[in-house]
Each structure stands twice: as structure tokens, then as C-alpha cells.
C-alpha positions in Angstrom: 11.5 2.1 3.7 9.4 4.6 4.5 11.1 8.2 4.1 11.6 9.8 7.8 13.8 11.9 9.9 13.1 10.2 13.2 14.5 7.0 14.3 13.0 3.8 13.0 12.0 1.0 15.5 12.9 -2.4 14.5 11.4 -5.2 15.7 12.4 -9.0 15.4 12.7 -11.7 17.1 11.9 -15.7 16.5 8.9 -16.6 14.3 5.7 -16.5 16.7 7.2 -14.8 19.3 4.3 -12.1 19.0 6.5 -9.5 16.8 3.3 -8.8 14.8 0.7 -8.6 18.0 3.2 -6.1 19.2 3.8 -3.6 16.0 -0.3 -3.7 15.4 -0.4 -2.6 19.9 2.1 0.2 19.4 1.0 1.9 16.3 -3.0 1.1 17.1 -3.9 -0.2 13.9 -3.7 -3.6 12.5 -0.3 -3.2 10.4 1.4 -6.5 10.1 -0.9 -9.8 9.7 -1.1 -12.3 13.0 -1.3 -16.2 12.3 0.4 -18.5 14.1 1.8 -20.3 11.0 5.8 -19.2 11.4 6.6 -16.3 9.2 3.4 -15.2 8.6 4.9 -12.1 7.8 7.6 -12.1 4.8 8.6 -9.0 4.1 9.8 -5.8 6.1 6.4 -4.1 6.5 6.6 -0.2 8.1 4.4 2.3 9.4 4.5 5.8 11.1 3.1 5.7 14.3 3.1 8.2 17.4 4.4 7.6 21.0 3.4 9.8 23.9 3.2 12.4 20.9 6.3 11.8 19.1 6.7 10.4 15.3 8.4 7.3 15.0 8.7 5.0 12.0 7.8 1.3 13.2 9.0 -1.5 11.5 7.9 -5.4 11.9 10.3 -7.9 10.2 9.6 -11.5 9.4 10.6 -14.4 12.0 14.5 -15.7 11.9 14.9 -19.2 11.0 17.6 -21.2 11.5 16.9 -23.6 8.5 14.9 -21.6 6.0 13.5 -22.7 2.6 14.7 -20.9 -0.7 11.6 -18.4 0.0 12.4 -17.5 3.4 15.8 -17.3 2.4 15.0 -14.2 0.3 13.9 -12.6 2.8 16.0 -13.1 5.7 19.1 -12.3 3.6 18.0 -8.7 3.9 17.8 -8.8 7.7 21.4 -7.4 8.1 20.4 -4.3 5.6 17.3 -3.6 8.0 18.8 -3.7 11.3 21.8 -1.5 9.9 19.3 1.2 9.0 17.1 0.9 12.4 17.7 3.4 15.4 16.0 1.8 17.9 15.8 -2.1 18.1 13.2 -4.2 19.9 14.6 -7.6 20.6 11.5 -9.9 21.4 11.9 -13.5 22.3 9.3 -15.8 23.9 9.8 -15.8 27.5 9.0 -19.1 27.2 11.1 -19.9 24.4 13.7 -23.1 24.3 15.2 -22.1 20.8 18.7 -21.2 22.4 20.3 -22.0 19.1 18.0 -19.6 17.2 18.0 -16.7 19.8 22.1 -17.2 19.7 22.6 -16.3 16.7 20.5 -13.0 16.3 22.3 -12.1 20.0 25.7 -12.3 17.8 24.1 -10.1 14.9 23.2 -7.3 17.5 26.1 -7.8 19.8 28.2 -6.1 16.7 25.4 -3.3 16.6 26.4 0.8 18.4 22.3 0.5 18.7 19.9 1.3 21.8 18.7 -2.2 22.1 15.8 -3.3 24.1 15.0 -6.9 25.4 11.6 -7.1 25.6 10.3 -10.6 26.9 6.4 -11.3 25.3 3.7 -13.5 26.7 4.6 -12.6 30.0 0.6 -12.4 31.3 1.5 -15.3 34.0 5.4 -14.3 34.5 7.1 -11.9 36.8 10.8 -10.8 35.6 12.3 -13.2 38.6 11.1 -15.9 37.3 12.9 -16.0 34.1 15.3 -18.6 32.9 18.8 -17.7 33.5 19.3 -19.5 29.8 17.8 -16.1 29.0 19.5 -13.6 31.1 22.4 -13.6 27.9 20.0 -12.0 25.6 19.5 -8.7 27.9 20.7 -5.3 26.3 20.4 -1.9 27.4 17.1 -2.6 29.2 14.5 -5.4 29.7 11.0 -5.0 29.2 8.3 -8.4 30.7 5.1 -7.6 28.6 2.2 -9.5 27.4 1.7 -7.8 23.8 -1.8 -9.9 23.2 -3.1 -8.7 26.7 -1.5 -5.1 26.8 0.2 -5.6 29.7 3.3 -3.6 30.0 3.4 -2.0 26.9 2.9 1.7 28.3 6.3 0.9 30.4 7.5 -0.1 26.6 6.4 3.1 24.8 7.7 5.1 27.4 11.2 3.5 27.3 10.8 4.0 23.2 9.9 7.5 23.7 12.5 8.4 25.9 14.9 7.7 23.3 13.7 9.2 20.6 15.5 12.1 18.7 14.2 15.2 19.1 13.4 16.9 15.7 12.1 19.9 13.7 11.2 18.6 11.4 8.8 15.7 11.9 7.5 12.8 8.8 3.9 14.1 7.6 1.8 10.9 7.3 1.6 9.2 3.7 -1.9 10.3 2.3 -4.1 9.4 -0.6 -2.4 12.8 -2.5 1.0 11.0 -3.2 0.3 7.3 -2.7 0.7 4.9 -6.2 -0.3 0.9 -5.3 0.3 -2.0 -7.3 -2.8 -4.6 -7.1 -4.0 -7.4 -9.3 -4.0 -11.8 -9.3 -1.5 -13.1 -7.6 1.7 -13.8 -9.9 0.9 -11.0 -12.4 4.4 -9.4 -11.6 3.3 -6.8 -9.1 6.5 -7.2 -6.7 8.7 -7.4 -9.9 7.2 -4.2 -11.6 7.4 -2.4 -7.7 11.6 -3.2 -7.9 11.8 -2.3 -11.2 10.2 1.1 -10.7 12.0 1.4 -7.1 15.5 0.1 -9.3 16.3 -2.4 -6.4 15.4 -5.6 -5.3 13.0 -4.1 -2.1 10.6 -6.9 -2.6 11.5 -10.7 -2.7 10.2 -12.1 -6.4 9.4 -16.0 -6.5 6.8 -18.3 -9.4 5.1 -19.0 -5.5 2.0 -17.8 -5.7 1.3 -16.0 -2.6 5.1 -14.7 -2.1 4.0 -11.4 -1.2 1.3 -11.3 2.1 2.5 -7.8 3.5 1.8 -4.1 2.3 5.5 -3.6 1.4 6.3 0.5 0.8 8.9 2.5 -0.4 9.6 6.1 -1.7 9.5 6.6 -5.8 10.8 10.5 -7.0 9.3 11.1 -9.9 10.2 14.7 -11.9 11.3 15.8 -8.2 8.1 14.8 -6.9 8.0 11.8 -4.2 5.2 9.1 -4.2 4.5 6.8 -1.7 4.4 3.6 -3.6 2.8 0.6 -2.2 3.4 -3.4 -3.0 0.5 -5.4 -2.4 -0.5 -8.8 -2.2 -2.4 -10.5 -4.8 -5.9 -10.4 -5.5 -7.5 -14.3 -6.4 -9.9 -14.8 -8.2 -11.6 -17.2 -5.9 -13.1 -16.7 -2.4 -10.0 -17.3 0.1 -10.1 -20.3 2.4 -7.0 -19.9 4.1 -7.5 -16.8 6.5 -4.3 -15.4 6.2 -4.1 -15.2 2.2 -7.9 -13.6 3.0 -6.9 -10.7 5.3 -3.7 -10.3 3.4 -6.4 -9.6 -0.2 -8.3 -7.3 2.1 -5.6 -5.0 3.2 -4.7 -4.8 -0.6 -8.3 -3.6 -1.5 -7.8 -1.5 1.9 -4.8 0.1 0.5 -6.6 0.1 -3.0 -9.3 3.3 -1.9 -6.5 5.0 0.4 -4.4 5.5 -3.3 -4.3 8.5 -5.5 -3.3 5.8 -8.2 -3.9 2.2 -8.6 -1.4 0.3 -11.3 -3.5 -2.7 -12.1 -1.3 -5.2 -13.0 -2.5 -7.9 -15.6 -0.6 -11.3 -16.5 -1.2 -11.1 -20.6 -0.3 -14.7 -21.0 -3.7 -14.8 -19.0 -6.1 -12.2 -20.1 -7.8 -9.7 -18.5 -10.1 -11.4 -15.5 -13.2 -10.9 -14.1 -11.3 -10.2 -10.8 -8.7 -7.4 -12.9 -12.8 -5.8 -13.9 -13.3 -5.7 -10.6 -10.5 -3.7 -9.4 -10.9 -1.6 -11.9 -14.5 -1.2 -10.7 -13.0 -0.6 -7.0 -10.8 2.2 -8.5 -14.0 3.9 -10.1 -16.1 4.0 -7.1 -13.5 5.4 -4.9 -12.8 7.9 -7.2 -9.0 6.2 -7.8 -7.4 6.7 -10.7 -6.4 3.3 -12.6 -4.0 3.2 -14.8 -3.9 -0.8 -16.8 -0.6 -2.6 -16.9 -0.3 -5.5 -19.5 2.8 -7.1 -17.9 4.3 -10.5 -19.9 3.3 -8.6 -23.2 6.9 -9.8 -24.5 5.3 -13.3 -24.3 2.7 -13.0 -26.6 2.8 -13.6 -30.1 1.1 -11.1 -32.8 -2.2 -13.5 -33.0 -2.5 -13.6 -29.0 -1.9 -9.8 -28.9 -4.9 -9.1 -31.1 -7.0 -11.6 -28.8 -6.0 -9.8 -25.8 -6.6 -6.3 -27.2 -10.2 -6.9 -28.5 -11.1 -8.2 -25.0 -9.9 -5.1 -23.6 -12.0 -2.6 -25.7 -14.5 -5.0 -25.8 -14.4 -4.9 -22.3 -13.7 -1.6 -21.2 -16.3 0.3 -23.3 -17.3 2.8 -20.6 -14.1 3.2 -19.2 -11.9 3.9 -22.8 -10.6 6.9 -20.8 -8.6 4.7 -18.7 -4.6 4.2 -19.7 -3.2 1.2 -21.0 0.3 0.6 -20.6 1.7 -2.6 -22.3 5.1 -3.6 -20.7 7.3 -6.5 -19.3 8.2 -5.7 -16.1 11.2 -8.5 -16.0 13.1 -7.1 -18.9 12.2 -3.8 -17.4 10.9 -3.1 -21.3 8.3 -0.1 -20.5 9.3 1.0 -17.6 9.7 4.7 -18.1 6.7 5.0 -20.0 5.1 4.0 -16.7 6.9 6.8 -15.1 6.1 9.5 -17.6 2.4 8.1 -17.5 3.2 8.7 -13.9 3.8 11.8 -13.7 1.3 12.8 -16.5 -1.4 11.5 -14.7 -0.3 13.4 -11.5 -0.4 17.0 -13.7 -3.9 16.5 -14.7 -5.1 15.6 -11.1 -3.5 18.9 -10.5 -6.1 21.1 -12.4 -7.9 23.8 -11.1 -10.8 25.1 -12.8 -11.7 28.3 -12.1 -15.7 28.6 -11.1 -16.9 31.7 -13.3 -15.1 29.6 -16.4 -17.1 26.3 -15.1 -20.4 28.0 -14.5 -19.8 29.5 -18.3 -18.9 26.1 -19.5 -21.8 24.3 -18.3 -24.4 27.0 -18.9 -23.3 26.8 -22.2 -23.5 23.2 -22.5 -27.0 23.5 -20.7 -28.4 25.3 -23.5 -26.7 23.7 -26.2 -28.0 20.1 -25.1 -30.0 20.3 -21.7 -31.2 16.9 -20.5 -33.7 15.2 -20.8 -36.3 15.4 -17.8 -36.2 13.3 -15.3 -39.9 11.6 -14.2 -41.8 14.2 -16.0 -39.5 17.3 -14.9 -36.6 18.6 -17.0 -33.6 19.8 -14.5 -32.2 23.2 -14.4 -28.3 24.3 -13.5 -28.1 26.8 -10.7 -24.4 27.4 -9.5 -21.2 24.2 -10.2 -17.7 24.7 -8.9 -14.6 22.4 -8.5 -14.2 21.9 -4.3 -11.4 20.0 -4.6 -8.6 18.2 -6.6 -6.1 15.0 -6.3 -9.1 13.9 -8.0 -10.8 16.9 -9.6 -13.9 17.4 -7.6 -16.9 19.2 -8.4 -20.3 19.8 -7.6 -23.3 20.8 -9.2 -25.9 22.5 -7.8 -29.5 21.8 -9.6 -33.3 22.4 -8.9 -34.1 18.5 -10.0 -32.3 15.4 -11.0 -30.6 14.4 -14.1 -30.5 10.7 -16.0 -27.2 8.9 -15.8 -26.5 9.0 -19.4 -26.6 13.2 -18.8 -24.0 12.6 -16.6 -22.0 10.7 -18.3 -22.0 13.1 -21.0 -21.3 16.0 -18.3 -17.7 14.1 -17.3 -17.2 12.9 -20.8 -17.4 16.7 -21.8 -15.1 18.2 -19.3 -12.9 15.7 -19.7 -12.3 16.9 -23.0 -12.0 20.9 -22.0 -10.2 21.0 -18.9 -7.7 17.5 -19.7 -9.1 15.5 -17.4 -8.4 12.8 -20.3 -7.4 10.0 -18.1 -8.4 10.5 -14.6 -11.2 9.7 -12.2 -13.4 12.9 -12.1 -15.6 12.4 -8.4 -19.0 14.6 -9.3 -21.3 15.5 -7.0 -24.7 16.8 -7.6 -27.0 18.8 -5.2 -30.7 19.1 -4.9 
């Protein structure tokens, strides 16, 4: 759940009622995935949003079944926990909805709730509130709401009902940014959702052999050394182009949440090797400046021969990015865990250094003189002024009267890497002309 002081506003209903259609209308962006397979979303999936200028944590929850499989199971057991720790709860059924059986039970489940509970009746584009079935009439709480979610009709009349009963507060969340965000991403079934409960020390994501399990952005709040990270559950990453256009939009919000991290655990199946798609994460981190930080989950199930395989494919592999941490754990057994966190936390120091810019400008002159580069098409480059602009990563700009070949620059990052302890963080360089 995502750490707040404001109410959160839970929404459920049946599967397809337009839960999803309605989370993505109120918050304005596309949070939860639409299909109109049932339970396309399987997990608790939360976002802060704003109404009529208040903060408001909004969650979307998947579809009760009566008859689920042993998947759906997993996650609908955790439906009592959820509405237990929501403030305000949107009740959304179908107005054209025959599932009596299904919408009876969730009315007993919030008929035992001291909630503000809205009925909010979707798909109602054609429908005026007289019209509706007296079959329904039970499943009205402390105020109805006829709204077409897909069409955005009636939904201001909604936020303004949600708005109203909002708590006031002083204190109000500050939106999750890429300075304390940590996501999980890598091929489906490398034990991303059972590393992201191991770290949280709870079972906040539902762990199956399914491949595909987890579809949703599921995140929670890590403390690390008494400093809190947003940390982010994603869905896997195939190797193959996705057909199925769910699966496909549920890889793109990964990569999505991928260059909004600070950090980016790249979680690798050893039994499988390291994969042209796990490369090409990596490569994702690199170019938005995200720092990656390699997990070689399953490494318990590898015998000494197979570990030597694995490990010359790496460096083999990895040959201009041997600044890059490799973690080798097994996120089942929970064997490696806090070396992740002290990584962690590691990592998060050295994206805290600040360099002042009469040391840099010394640095580098020095460095200029010592081994200037090579000219570029006939004219050799000279350094006029460099400082560090930002951090959270390291940022810093050169100013020069010409350009520089990319094997200078590598050298430029290799070398303050080495003086400032950048050591294993991306270092985003800029340089001026």
C-alpha cells in the first residue's frame, strides 16, 4: 500500500463491471489495465491522485468471483485485508448486471463495514436512475451515483461526492518520484514477486509457477537505514513479441515504470542464464540514466560446473558495464536478502554525492593535461568550465570548445568513477558546445 495520510478509495465490484475504466477516469492516467477478459486486473494496484485539489490514495482491486481458480484465489483472499484498510469505498456493479448471487455476497462483506460507502451504478450512458431494477435497490449505501465511466458521464457528480468526504489534513502524501523509487523487472517467472515479499517480509504479492501471475504495477513502502523507498513489483518482461494485448500493455508499463526508477533490480532466473531480453533491460537502465543493480535469483540451484558457465557469460557479457553490481541470491529461501538491502542502501549513498565545482574543474584540468583527447575530425577539443547540476544520478556537464570521441568519454566517467565513488552507479554526462 502506498504510504499516505489521507483516506484511501477502494474500489470493487464484479469482474467487468468497469472498476478499471473508472480508477484510470478519476486519477487521469491509465493506472490499472482494461480487457474485458474477467480479472484482468490481479493484484491491488494504487495510485495517488487529486480531486477538486485534494490528495487521495485510489486503489483498483481485482473482480470478485464466486468460483475462483487456485490463482484468483490468492488474490481474492486478501480482499477482506484491503477493504479493512480503505476510508472511502466505491461499490460498482453493472447496472445491467444479473449476478445477484455474486453482488450478495460482497453486500454482506460491506454490510459489516463503519465505512462511507458509495453505490455507484456503471454503464449507465442509456439509463436514468428510475429505471433501475428493484433487484438492485439492496445494494444502495450511503449514496448512489448512475455514471457511465467509459463515456464520462457523471463522474464529476462522483468526484465531488469523493471529495466531500475527504479528511482534511496538514500534512498531505508528496507524489512517489524517481529519487526514492526501487523496481523489480526481468522474464516472467524469474522470482520478481517472490524477491518483492521477501524484501517487503510479507506476502503483498500473490507468487504462482504461472507465468504471467503478476499483470499490475503492485507497490509498497520498503525502510531502509530509516530511509523509505517506493518499491515497485512489475510484470514480466518476454522475451518474445507479445500477442496477447494485455500481457503487451502490462510489459510496457514495466519498462514505463523501468525509466521513472532511481533503481532497477534486474531479476535473472540462473537455472536460465542471462538473456538477450535481461541485456536489454540493462541497456534500458543505461540510457535512462537508471541505476541497475543484477540479481542472480535460483543461484541455490546450480551446481559448481553451471555456476562457472553462468559467470563467464556474465563478464563475457557485461564487458562495458563491469561497474554494474551483481548480487547472487535465492529469493525463496530468502538466502541474500540483506545483502540486497545493504547494496541498497549503498547504492543510495553514492547517488548522494556532491562534488564541489572548483574540485571538479581541478580534477579534470588535470586530467586534460595529463591525457587530453584525441582530436575529433582534425580538431583536438579544449575544457572550458564542468560542474555537477544535479544528483539522484550524479549529473554533470561539461562545457568544451569542440567535440570529444566516445572512448574519451568513457575514460572521463570511468575516471570519476574512481575519485568521487561513483563505483557502481549510472553517471548521466552532458557535454556542451
Amino acid at each position: 500500500m502506498i504510504e499516505n495520510n489521507n483516506d484511501e478509495v477502494l474500489i470493487l465490484g464484479l469482474p467487468n463491471s468497469g472498476k478499471s475504466t473508472l480508477v484510470n477516469v478519476l486519477t487521469s492516467k491509465k493506472v490499472s489495465i482494461i480487457g474485458s477478459t474477467p480479472n484482468t486486473t490481479r493484484d491491488k494496484v494504487s495510485t495517488i491522485a487529486e480531486i477538486n485539489n485534494k490528495k487521495v490514495v485510489i486503489s483498483d482491486l481485482p473482480g470478485y468471483l464466486e468460483n475462483p481458480d487456485e490463482l484468483n484465489k490468492k488474490f481474492q483472499n486478501k480482499l477482506d485485508e484491503y477493504i479493512k484498510q480503505a476510508g472511502i469505498i466505491l461499490f460498482v456493479i453493472d447496472v445491467n448486471s444479473k449476478n445477484y448471487k455474486g453482488l450478495d455476497r460482497l453486500n454482506t462483506i460491506l454490510r459489516k463495514q463503519n465505512k462511507t460507502i458509495f453505490t455507484v451504478f456503471n454503464k449507465c450512458e442509456n439509463f436514468k436512475s428510475y429505471d433501475l431494477d428493484q433487484n438492485l435497490y439492496k445494494y444502495i449505501f450511503d449514496q448512489d451515483f448512475y455514471i457511465s465511466s467509459i463515456h464520462k458521464i457523471g463522474t464529476d457528480e462522483l468526484s465531488n461526492g469523493i471529495s466531500k468526504k475527504i479528511k482534511k489534513r496538514s500534512s498531505e502524501p508528496s507524489s512517489i518520484n524517481k529519487e526514492n523509487s526501487i523496481v523489480l523487472v526481468g522474464r516472467p517467472n524469474s522470482g520478481k514477486s517472490t524477491l518483492f515479499n521477501s524484501l517487503l517480509d510479507s506476502e503483498r504479492s500473490v507468487v504462482s509457477s504461472m507465468s504471467g501471475t503478476t499483470r499490475d504495477v503492485i507497490k509498497d513502502t520498503l525502510n531502509l537505514n530509516n530511509q523509505k523507498f517506493q518499491i515497485i513489483d512489475t510484470a514480466g518482461v518476454p522475451r518474445s513479441k507479445q500477442k496477447n494485448q494485455i500481457d503487451r500493455y502490462a510489459s510496457s508499463l514495466s519498462i514505463k515504470e523501468l525509466s521513472n526508477s532511481l533503481t532497477a533490480l534486474i531479476v535473472i532466473d540462473s537455472t536460465v542464464g542471462l538473456s538477450f531480453e535481461d541485456l536489454r533491460l540493462i541497456n534500458e537502465c543505461i540510457e535512462n540514466n537508471v541505476t541497475p543493480l543484477l540479481i542472480m535469483n535460483k543461484w541455490d540451484l546450480l551446481d559448481t560446473e553451471q555456476k562457472d558457465i553462468i559467470n563467464k557469460n556474465i563478464k563475457d557479457n557485461l564487458k562495458r558495464f563491469d561497474w554494474i553490481n551483481i548480487l547472487r541470491i535465492s529469493a525463496l529461501t530468502k538466502k541474500g536478502i540483506s545483502l540486497i538491502e545493504k547494496t541498497l542502501d549503498d547504492l543510495y549513498q553514492q547517488l548522494q554525492i556532491r562534488v564541489p565545482t572548483s574540485e571538479l574543474n581541478i580534477f579534470l584540468r588535470e586530467l586534460w593535461v595529463a591525457k587530453p583527447p584525441h582530436p575529433f575530425r582534425g580538431k583536438r577539443s579544449k575544457l572550458k568550465y564542468a560542474t555537477q547540476y544535479g544528483s539522484q544520478p550524479p549529473s554533470v556537464a561539461i562545457n568544451l570548445n569542440g567535440r570529444i570521441p566516445q572512448n574519451y568519454q568513457n575514460f572521463l566517467v570511468n575516471k570519476l568513477r574512481q575519485k568521487y565513488g561513483f563505483y557502481n552507479i549510472c553517471i548521466k554526462m552532458k557535454y556542451n558546445l
